[in-house]
C-alpha positions as CSV (number, residue, x, y, z in Angstrom):
1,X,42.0,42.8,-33.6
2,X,45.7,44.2,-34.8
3,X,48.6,42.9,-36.2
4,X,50.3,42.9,-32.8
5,X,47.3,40.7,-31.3
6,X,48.2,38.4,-33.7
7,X,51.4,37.4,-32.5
8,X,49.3,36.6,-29.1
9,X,46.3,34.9,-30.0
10,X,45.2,31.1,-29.8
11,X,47.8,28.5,-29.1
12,X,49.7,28.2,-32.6
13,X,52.1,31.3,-33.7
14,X,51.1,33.5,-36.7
15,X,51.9,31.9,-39.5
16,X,53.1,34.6,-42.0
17,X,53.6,33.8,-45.4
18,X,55.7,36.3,-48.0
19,X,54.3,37.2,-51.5
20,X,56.7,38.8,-53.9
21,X,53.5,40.4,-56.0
22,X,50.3,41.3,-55.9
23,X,48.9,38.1,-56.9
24,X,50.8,35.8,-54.9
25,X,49.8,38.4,-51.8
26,X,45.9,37.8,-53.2
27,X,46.3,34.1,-53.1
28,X,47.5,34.0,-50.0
29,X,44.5,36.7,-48.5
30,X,42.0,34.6,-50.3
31,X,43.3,31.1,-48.7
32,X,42.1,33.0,-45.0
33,X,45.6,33.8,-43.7
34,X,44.8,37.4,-41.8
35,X,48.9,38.9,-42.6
36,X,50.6,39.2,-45.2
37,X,54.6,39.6,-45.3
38,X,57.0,40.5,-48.5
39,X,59.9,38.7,-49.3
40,X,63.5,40.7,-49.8
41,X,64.4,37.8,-51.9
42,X,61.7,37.6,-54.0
43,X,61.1,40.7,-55.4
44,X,65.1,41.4,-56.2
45,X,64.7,37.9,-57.8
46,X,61.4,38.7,-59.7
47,X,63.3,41.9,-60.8
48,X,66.2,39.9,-61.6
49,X,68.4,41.3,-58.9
50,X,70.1,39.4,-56.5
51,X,69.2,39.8,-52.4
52,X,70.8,42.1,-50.9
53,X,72.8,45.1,-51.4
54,X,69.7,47.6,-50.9
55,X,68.4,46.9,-53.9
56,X,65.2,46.3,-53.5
57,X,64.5,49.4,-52.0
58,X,61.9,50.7,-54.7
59,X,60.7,48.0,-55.9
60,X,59.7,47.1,-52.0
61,X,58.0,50.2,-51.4
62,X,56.0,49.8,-54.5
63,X,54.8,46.7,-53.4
64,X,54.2,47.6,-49.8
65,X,51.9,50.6,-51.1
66,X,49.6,48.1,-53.5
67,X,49.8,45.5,-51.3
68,X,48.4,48.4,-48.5
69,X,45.4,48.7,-50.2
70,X,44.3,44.4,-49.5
71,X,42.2,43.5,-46.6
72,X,44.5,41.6,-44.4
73,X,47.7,43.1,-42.6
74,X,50.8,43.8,-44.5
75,X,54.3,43.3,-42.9
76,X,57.2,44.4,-45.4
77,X,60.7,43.0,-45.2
78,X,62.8,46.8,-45.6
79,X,65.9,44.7,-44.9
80,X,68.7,47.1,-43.1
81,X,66.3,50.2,-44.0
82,X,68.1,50.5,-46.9
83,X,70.2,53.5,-45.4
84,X,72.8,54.0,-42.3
85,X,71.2,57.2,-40.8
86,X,68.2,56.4,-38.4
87,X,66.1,59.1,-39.5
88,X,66.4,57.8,-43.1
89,X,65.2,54.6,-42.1
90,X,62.1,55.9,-39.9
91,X,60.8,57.7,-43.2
92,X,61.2,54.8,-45.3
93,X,59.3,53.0,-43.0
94,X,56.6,55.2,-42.3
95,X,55.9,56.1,-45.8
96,X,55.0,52.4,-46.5
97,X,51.6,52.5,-45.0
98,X,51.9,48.9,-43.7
99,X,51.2,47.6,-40.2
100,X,54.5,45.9,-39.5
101,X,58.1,46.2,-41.0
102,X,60.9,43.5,-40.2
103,X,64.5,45.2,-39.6
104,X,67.4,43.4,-39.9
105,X,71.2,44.1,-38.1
106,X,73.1,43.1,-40.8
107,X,74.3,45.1,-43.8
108,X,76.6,43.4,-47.3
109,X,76.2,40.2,-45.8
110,X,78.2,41.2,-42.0
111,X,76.1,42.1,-38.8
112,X,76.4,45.6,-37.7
113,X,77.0,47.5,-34.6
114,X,74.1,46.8,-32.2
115,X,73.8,50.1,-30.9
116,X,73.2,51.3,-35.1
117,X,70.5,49.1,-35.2
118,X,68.8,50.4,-32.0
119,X,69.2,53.7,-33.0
120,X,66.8,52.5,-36.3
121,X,64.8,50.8,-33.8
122,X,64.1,54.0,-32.2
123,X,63.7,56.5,-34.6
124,X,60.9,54.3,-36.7
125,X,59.0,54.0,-33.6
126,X,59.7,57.5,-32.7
127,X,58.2,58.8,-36.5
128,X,55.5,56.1,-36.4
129,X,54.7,54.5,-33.0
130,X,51.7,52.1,-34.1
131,X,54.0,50.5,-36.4
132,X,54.9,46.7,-35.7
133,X,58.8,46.9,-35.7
134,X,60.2,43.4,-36.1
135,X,63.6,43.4,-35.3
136,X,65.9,40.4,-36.6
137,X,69.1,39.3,-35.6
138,X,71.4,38.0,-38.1
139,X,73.6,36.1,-35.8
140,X,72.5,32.3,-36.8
141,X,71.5,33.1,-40.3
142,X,75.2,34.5,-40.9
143,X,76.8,32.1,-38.6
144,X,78.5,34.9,-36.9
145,X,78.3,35.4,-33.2
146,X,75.7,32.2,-33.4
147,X,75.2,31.7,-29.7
148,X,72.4,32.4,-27.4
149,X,74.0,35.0,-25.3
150,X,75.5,37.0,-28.2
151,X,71.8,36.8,-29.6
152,X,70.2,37.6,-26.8
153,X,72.4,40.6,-25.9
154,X,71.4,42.3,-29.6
155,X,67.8,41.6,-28.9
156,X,67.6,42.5,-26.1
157,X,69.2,46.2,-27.0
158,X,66.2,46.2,-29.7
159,X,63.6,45.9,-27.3
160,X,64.9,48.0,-25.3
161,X,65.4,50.9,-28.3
162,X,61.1,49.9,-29.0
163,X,61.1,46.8,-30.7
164,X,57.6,44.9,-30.5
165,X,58.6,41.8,-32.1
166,X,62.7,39.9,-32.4
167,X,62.8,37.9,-35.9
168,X,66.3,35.0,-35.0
169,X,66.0,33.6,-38.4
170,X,68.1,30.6,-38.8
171,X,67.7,29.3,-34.8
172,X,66.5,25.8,-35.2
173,X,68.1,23.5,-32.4
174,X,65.5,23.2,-29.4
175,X,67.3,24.1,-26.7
176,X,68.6,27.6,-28.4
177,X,64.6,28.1,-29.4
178,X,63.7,27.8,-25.9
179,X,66.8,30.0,-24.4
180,X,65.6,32.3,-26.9
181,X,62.1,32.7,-26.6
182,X,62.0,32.2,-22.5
183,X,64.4,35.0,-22.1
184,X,63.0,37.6,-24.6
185,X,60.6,39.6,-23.8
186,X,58.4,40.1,-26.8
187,X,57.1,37.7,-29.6
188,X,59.9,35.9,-31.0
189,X,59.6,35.0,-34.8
190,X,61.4,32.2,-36.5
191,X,61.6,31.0,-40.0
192,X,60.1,27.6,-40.7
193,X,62.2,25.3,-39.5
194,X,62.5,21.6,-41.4
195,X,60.4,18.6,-39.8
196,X,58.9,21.3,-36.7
197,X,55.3,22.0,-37.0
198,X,53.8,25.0,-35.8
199,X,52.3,23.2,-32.8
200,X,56.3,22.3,-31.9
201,X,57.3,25.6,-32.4
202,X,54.2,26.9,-30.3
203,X,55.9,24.4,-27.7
204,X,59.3,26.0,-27.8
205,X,57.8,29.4,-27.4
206,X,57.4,30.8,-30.7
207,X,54.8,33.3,-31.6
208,X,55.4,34.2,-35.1
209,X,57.0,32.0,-38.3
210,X,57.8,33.6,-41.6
211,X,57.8,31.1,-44.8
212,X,60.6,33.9,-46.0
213,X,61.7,33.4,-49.4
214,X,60.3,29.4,-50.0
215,X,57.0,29.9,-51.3
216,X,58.7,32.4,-54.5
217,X,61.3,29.4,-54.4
218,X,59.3,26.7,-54.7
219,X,56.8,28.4,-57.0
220,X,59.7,28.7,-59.7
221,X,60.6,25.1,-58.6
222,X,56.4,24.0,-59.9
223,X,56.6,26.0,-62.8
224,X,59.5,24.2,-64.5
225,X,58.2,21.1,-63.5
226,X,54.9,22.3,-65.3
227,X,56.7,22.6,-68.9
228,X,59.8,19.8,-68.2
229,X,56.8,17.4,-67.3
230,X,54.6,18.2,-70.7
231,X,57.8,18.2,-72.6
232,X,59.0,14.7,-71.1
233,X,55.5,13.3,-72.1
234,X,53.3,14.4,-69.2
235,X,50.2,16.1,-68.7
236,X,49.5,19.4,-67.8
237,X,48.5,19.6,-64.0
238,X,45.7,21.5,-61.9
239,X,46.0,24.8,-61.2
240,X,43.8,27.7,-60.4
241,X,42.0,28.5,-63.3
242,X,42.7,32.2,-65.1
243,X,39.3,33.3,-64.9
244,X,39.6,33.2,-61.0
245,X,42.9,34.9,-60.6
246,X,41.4,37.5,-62.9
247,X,38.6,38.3,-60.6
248,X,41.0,38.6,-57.8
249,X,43.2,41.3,-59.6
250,X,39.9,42.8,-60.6
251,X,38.4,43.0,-57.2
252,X,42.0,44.5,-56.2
253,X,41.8,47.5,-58.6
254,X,38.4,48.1,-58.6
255,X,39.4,48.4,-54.0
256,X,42.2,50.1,-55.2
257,X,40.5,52.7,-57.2
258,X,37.3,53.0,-54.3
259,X,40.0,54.2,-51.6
260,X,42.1,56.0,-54.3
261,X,38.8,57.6,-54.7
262,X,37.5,58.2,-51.5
């Protein structure tokens, strides 16, 4: 099994959930899911950085290398490759020792020139050709260009340039799922999309689904509602107790310092 016959096994699409640490990338290995992605906009956000604006550039590779070390697949979120020049990009990507990378056509918040975005296509999978390149196209998620044909006709240009995967976050009416995924010719990846389960999207023709940034969100989201509801007279709630997630970071360095080792 690889991360690329994930996106083509059984009848539900991978289900990739992003960690924005190494201990939410733990909790999620140890709840059986076999990939792990990261999550742009958590790690700026854990940093306190906003998304965007190539920011996360070190603080991504850092956690792409730790998280390299856990036994499940890692797919890191490089956003635009934080750089313009294609050959900048491919050793970025390479040097992350992941299995997949997810590439996106936008750059300060506007898409950019398809061909561009080919060309970074390309040279990753010319510098590493094993790597999962997930290419994404902005159009929905911007709102610019939204349309089938204008999406199809950047993805298609990615493929063509090497891309094994196409990432149209923001797509969520039916009819544009099944355009989408009928006419593109490798596994197409979504976001979760409210009140569609996986079996749905499976329906539409979707292979992958990212959980993107919600998991950091809503984890912020629990912990205030840990100390507002003690403070407003509740109780404290279940969680998993400190001794476990303290074997699990154990376990990890103890891995860690075996391969470092080896």
């Amino acid at each position: 099994m690889t991360f690329r016959d994930l996106h083509h096994e059984g009848d539900l699409p991978l289900l990739l959930p992003n960690a924005w640490d190494v201990a939410s990338a733990l909790a999620f290995a140890d709840a059986g899911f076999p990939a792990v992605g990261t999550t742009s906009f958590g790690i700026a956000a854990a940093a306190g950085e906003p998304d965007g604006g190539r920011a996360g550039k070190d603080g991504t590779r850092t956690l792409a290398r730790r998280l390299s070390r856990l036994p499940v697949y890692i797919s890191a979120d490089i956003e635009d490759g934080y750089a313009e020049d294609p050959e900048q990009v491919a050793e970025y990507a390479a040097g992350l020792g992941v299995d997949g990378v997810n590439l996106e056509d936008s750059s300060a918040g506007r898409l950019v020139d398809p061909a561009l975005h080919a060309a970074k296509v390309a040279a990753v999978k010319r510098r590493a050709p094993g790597l999962f390149v997930n290419a994404r196209v902005d159009t929905y998620w911007l709102g610019q260009d939204a349309g089938v044909d204008a999406s199809l006709a950047r993805a298609l240009a990615y493929v063509e340039a090497g891309a094994d995967g196409i990432f149209f976050p923001g797509a969520t009416a039916p009819d544009d799922l099944r355009a989408l995924t009928a006419r593109t010719p490798v596994p197409v990846n979504v976001l979760l999309v409210p009140g569609r389960t996986l079996a749905e999207l499976a329906e539409l023709g979707v292979r992958r689904v990212s959980t993107g940034s919600l998991p950091y969100r809503a984890a912020v989201d629990a912990a205030v509602a840990v100390a507002a509801g003690f403070r407003d007279g509740g109780t404290p709630p279940r969680a998993t107790p400190y001794a476990t997630m303290q074997r699990r970071l154990a376990r990890h360095q103890d891995a860690s310092a075996a391969r470092e080792g080896a």
